[in-house]
C-alpha positions as CSV (number, residue, x, y, z in Angstrom):
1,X,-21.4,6.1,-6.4
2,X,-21.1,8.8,-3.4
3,X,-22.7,11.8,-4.6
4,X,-19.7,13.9,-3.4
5,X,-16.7,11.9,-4.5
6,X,-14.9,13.6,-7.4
7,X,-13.9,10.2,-8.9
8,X,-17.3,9.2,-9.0
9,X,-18.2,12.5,-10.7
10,X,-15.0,11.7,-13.3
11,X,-16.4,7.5,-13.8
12,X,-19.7,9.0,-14.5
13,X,-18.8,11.0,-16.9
14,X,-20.1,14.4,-15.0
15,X,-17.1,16.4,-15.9
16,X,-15.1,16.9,-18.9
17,X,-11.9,14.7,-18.0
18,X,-10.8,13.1,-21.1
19,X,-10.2,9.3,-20.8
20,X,-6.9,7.7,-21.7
21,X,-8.4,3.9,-21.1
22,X,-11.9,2.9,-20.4
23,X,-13.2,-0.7,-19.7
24,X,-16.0,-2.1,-17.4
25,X,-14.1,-1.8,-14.6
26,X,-12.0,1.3,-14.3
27,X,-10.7,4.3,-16.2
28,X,-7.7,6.0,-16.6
29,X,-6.7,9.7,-17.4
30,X,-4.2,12.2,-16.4
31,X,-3.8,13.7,-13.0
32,X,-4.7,17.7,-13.6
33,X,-1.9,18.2,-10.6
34,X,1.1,15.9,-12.1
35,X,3.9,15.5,-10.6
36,X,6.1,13.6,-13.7
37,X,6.3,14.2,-17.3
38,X,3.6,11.5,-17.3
39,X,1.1,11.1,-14.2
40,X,-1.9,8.8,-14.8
41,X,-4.6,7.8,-12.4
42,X,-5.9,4.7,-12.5
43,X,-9.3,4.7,-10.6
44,X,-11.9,1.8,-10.7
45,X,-15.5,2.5,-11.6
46,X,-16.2,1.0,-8.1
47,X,-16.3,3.1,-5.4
48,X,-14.3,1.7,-2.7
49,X,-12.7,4.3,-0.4
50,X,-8.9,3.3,0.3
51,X,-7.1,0.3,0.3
52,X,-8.3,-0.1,4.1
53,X,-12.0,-0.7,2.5
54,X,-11.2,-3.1,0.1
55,X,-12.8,-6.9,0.2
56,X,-12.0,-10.1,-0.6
57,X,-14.8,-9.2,-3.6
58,X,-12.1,-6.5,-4.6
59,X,-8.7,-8.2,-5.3
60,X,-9.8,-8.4,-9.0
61,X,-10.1,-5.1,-9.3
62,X,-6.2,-4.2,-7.8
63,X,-5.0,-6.9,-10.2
64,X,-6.2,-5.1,-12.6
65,X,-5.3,-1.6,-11.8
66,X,-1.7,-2.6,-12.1
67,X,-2.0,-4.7,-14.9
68,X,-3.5,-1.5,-17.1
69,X,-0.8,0.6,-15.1
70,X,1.8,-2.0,-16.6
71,X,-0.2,-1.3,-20.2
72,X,-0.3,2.2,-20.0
73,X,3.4,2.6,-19.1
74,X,3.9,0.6,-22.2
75,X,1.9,3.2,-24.3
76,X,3.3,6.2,-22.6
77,X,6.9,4.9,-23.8
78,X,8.1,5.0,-20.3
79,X,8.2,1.0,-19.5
80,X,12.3,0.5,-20.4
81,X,13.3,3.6,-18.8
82,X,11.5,3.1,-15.3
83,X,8.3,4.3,-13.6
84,X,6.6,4.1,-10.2
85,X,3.5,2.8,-9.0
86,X,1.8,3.4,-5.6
87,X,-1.1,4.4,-3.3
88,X,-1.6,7.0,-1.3
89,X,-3.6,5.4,1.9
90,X,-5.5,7.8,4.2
91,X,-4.6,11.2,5.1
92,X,-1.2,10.5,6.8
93,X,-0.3,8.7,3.8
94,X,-0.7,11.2,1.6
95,X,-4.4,10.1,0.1
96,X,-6.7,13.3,-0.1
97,X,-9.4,12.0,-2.8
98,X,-10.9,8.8,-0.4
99,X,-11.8,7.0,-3.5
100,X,-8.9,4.2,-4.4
101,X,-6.5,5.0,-6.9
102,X,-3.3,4.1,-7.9
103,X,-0.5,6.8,-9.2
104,X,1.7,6.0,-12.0
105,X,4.6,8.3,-12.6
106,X,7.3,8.1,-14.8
107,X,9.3,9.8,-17.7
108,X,11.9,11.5,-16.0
């Protein structure tokens, strides 16, 4: 955990952020700045700060992000009708919380 990564502060439970999924690995909840009908981030407990940092020790951990992205569409009703999954990857590509994450949108 890096004492000033607001992720970390959401995985650890230091704010109030309400969790949609939760397992060992990583949680999910809504993004408080959405830009869908339905905007969940899906953030591993791991703090690993883009898709630049990842290791080969990490490539469980994408797997799973988008399999849980793939189950939460599912639950959010928005798997027939279409949705989008993707990262943002350092500033120029749009990231501005450096803790990995990956967006799904959907419900339009």
């Amino acid at each position: 955990m890096k004492d000033d990564c607001q992720f970390c502060k959401i995985v650890n439970g230091d704010t109030s952020t309400q969790f949609l999924y939760e397992n060992d690995t990583l949680v999910v909840f809504k993004d408080i700045n959405p830009h869908a009908p339905v905007h969940l981030l899906i953030v591993p407990k791991k703090h690993i700060r883009s898709i630049n940092d990842l290791t080969q020790d990490d490539k469980n951990i994408v797997s799973e992000m988008i399999t849980i992205a793939r189950d939460m569409a599912k639950k959010e009703s928005i798997s027939s009708s279409g949705y989008k999954l993707f990262f943002n990857v350092e500033r120029g590509g749009g990231q501005i919380i450096f803790h990995l994450h990956l967006h799904l949108v959907g419900g339009w």
